[in-house]
N, C-alpha and C positions, 0 to 999 in steps of 0.2 A: 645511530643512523649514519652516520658520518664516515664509520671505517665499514660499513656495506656496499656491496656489490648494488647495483639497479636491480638485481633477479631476486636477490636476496631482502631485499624491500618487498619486493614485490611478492614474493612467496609469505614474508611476513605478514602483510598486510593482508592478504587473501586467506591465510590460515585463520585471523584474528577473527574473521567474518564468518569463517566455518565454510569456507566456500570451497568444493573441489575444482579442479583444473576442468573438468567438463562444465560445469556451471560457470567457470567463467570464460568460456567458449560462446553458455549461450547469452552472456551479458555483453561479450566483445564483438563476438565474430571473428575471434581470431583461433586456428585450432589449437587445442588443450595440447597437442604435441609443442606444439612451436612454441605454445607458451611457457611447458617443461622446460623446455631446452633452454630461455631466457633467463628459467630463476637458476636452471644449474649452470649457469654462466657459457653455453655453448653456443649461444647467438647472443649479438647484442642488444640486441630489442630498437624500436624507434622511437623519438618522439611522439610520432602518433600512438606507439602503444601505449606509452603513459599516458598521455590525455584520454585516450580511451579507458585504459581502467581504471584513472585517476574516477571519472562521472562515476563507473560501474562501481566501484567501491565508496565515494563518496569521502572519502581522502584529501579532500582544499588541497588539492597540487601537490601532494607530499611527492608521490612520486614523478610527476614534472623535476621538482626541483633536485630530484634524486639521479635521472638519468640527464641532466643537466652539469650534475657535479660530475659525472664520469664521463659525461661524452666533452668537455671542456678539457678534462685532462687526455683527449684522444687529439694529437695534432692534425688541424688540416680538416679536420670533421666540421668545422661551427658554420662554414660557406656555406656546406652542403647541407646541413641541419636547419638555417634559416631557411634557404629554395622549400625544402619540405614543408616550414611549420606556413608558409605562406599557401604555399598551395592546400595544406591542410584547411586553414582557414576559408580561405575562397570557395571550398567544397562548403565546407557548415555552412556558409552563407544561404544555400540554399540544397541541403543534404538530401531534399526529397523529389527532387524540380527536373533530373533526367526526362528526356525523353529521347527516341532512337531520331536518327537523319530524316525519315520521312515523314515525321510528326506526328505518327503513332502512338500511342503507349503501352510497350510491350508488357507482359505478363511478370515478365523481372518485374517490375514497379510496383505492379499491386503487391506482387509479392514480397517488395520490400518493405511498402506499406502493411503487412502483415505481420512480420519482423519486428517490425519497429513495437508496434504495439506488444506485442509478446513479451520484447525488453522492457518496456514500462512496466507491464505488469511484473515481474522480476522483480524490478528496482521496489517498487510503491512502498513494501511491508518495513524494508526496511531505511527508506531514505528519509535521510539528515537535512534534505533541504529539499521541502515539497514544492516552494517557489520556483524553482528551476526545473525540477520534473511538471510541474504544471507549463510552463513554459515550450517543453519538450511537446508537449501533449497538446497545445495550443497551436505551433506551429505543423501537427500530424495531421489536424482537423482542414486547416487552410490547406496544407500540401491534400489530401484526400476532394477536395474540391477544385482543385486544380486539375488531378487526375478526371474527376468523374466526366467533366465538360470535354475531355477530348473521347469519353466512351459511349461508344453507342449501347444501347439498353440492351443488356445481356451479361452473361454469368459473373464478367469480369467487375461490370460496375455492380452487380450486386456482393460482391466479395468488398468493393471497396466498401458498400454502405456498411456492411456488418462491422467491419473494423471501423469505422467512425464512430459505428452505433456503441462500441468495445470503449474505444479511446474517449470518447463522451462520458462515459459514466465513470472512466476515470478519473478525468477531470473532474467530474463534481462531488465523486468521493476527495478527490485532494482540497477542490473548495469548499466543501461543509464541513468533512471531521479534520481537515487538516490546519487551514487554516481560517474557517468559522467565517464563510462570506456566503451567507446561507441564498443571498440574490444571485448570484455566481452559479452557485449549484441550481437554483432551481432552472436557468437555462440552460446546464449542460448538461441536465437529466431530462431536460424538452427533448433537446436537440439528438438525444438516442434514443427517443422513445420513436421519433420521429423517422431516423433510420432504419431501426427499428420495424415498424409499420407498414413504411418503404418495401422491403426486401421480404418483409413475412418471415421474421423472424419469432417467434413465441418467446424464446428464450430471456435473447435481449430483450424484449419490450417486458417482459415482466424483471428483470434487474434493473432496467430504468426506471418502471414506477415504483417497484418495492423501494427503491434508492429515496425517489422525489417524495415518498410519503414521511421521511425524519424531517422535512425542509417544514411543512405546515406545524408536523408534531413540537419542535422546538420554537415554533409560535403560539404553542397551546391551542393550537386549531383542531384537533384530534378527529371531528367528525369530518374532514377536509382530508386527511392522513388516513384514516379508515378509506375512502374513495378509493384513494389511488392503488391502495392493500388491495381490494376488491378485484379492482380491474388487473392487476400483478397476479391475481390467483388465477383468472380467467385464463391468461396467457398459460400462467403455468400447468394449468390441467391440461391443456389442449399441447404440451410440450412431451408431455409425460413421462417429464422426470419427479419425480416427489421429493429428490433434494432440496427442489428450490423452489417447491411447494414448501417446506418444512421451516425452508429461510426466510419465508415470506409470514408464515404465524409464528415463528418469532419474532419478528420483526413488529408485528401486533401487539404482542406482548410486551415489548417495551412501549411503543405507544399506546397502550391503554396505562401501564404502568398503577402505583399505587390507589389512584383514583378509582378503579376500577378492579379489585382484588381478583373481583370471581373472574371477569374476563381474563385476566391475563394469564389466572392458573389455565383456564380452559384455553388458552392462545400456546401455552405449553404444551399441556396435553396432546395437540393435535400437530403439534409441531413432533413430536414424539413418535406418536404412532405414525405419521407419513414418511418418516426415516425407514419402519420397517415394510413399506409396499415395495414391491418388486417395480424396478423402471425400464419403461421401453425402449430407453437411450441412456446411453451414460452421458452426466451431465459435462458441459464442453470445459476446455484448460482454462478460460479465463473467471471461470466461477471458484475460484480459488480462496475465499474470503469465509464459507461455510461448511461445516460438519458435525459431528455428533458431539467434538469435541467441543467444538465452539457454540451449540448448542445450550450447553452445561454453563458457557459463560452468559449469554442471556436469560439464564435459569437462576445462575447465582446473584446475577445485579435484578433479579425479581423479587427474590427471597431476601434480599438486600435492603431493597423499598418499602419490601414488606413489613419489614422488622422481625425479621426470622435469621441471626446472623449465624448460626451455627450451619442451618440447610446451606447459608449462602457460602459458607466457609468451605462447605464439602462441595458442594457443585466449582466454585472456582477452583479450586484446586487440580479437579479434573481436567477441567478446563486448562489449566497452565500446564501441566503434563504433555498433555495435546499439543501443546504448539512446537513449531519447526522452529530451529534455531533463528530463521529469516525475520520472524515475526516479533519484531523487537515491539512495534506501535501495539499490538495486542497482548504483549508481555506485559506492556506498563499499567496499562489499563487493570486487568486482572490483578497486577501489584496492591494496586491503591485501591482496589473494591474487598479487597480481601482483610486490605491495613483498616478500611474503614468499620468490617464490621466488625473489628476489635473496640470500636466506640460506641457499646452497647450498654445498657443499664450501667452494667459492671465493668466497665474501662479497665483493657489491661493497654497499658500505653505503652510498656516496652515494645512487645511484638507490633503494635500498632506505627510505631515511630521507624521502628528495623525498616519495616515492610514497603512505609514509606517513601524511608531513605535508597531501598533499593528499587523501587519504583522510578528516582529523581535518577539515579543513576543510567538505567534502560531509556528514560523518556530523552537523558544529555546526548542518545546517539544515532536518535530520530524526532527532528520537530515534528510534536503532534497534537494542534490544540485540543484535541478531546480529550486525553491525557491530563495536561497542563489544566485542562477547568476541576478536572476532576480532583487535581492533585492541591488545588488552592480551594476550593470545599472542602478538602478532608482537613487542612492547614486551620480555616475558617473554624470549621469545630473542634479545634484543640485549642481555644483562650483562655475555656477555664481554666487549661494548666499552664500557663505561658511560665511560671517560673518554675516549671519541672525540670531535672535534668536530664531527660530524652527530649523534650519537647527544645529545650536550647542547642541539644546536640543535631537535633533535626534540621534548626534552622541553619548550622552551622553549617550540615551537607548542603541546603539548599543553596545559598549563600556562593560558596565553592564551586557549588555546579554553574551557575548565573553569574557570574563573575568575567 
């Protein structure tokens, strides 16, 4: 790193992610031209642009400290570079809190609040540190609040509730499967259900309760989780997309889970055939967490429960085909359901230990406790072998990675 250019970091570091120059357009806001021209050394780039693609990348300041070593070696620059990184600051302070001279709030605003959320979702699948994206997400909710009070009831303020109602269930997706504060989530799955309902939206109000129904389910509340399924399906027929009908008995399917055999093959089932009904909308951008391939993966961790590890073998695999390079937190997951049903009757423990170990790897470059639980259950049922040597070389990756 050290005999690199800032552009050349920077291109490294965005190639390593899989990420094109357009996509980190739509992570920065800064254009994919301009940003060309930085890694091939034709602009210099600023401070701001590292911090900005520093977050978007998820990089602990690599590139800070990158355009920091070359703009020190530029005389006369560090004056001017300080004024910037201040007034950079003083903007974050309150990044969403514009408003025009008359005290209005122009349409830019909502619109930026639309934006913003758009980038979160981006980031979510594959960020390294859900604490600070919830954060991001925490402050969108108060700035959306702040907006609504200066708007009078009309389209604008209903664009805002939507993107709250959007931002809300992101957040309680980063506080239940991220990092397992399941009282967290169940208020930020209220609190869009609620926006939601607000603006008459079917969509959102049924991702909000399909979401709030895993919060009862991992309290073994299941006929409490079945509710909110209920009322998530309601919305979704009256939406008329069957995607997200189809997300929603899945989603049944893992809440009824092995207690319940015959429900849950029948929670498949139906989840299946509403993939193939024709929909009277395509479903919108920020329902990006469901498809036919990820389907396959609440198909395989069924077959999984079931004690059918072979169907589960082949359904997740499909499943892990399907996913976009972005999707590291669903990578991992599918690793370790896959490693697991190698510990069947007939324990084959190499594959099982590989699968593992590459699991622990994908999980090092996005904290995800659902992951992580899953990945110290599968650790849990390999005692018997504790003095195998996969089972030593496993704990050796693990070990390294947590280090």
């Amino acid at each position: 790193m050290d005999g690199e250019t800032f552009g050349q970091v920077l291109r490294r570091l965005r190639q390593e992610r899989r990420l094109s120059l357009r996509k980190m357009q739509l992570l920065t806001s800064y254009d994919f031209t301009y940003l060309g021209q930085v890694e091939r050394g034709e602009k210099p780039g600023s401070m701001e642009l590292a911090e900005v693609c520093d977050r978007a990348l998820g990089v602990d300041g690599l590139l800070v400290k990158a355009y920091g070593r070359v703009s020190a070696a530029r005389p006369g620059n560090q004056e001017d570079e300080m004024r910037r990184r201040t007034a950079i600051k003083a903007m974050a302070a309150s990044p969403l809190a514009f408003v025009d001279q008359t005290g209005a709030v122009p349409e830019l605003q909502v619109s930026r609040l639309e934006r913003s959320a758009e980038i979160y979702r981006h980031l979510y699948h594959g960020s390294g540190k859900p604490g600070d994206l919830l954060s991001l997400a925490r402050d969108h909710l108060d700035a959306a609040v702040d907006v609504m009070r200066q708007l009078p009831d009309g389209s604008l303020k209903r664009r805002v509730l939507r993107t709250r109602s959007e931002v809300a269930t992101l957040a309680g997706r980063l506080t239940f499967f991220d990092l397992q504060r399941a009282a967290d989530a169940r208020g930020y799955f209220g609190l869009a259900h609620e926006a939601a309902i607000q603006v008459g939206d079917d969509l959102l109000a049924a991702a909000a309760l399909g979401h709030l129904a895993f919060v009862p389910a991992a309290e073994h509340n299941t006929s409490a989780a079945i509710s909110y399924l209920a009322g998530a399906a309601d919305h979704a027929r009256r939406s008329g997309v069957p995607l997200i009908e189809s997300w929603i008995a899945a989603v049944e399917s893992e809440v009824l889970g092995p207690a319940n055999a015959a429900g849950t093959l029948r929670a498949l089932d139906q989840a299946t055939a509403l993939l193939s009904r024709p929909a009277d909308a395509a479903p919108p951008a920020w329902f990006d967490y469901y498809s036919a391939d990820r389907l396959d993966g609440f198909r395989g961790r069924a077959f999984l429960q079931l004690g059918r590890p072979e169907e589960a073998r082949f359904a997740l695999a499909g499943a892990l085909r399907g996913l976009g390079p972005g999707a590291v937190k669903q990578k991992a997951v599918f690793l370790i359901d896959i490693a697991s049903s190698y510990l069947d009757d007939q324990p084959q423990l190499d594959q099982a230990c590989d699968l593992a170990g590459d699991a622990a790897a994908t999980l090092a470059m996005a904290g995800y406790a659902t992951a992580s639980t899953r990945l110290q259950e599968f650790r849990a049922r390999l005692r018997p072998w504790d003095d195998a040597t996969v089972v030593a070389d496993l704990d050796e990756r693990l070990g390294a990675l947590t280090a």
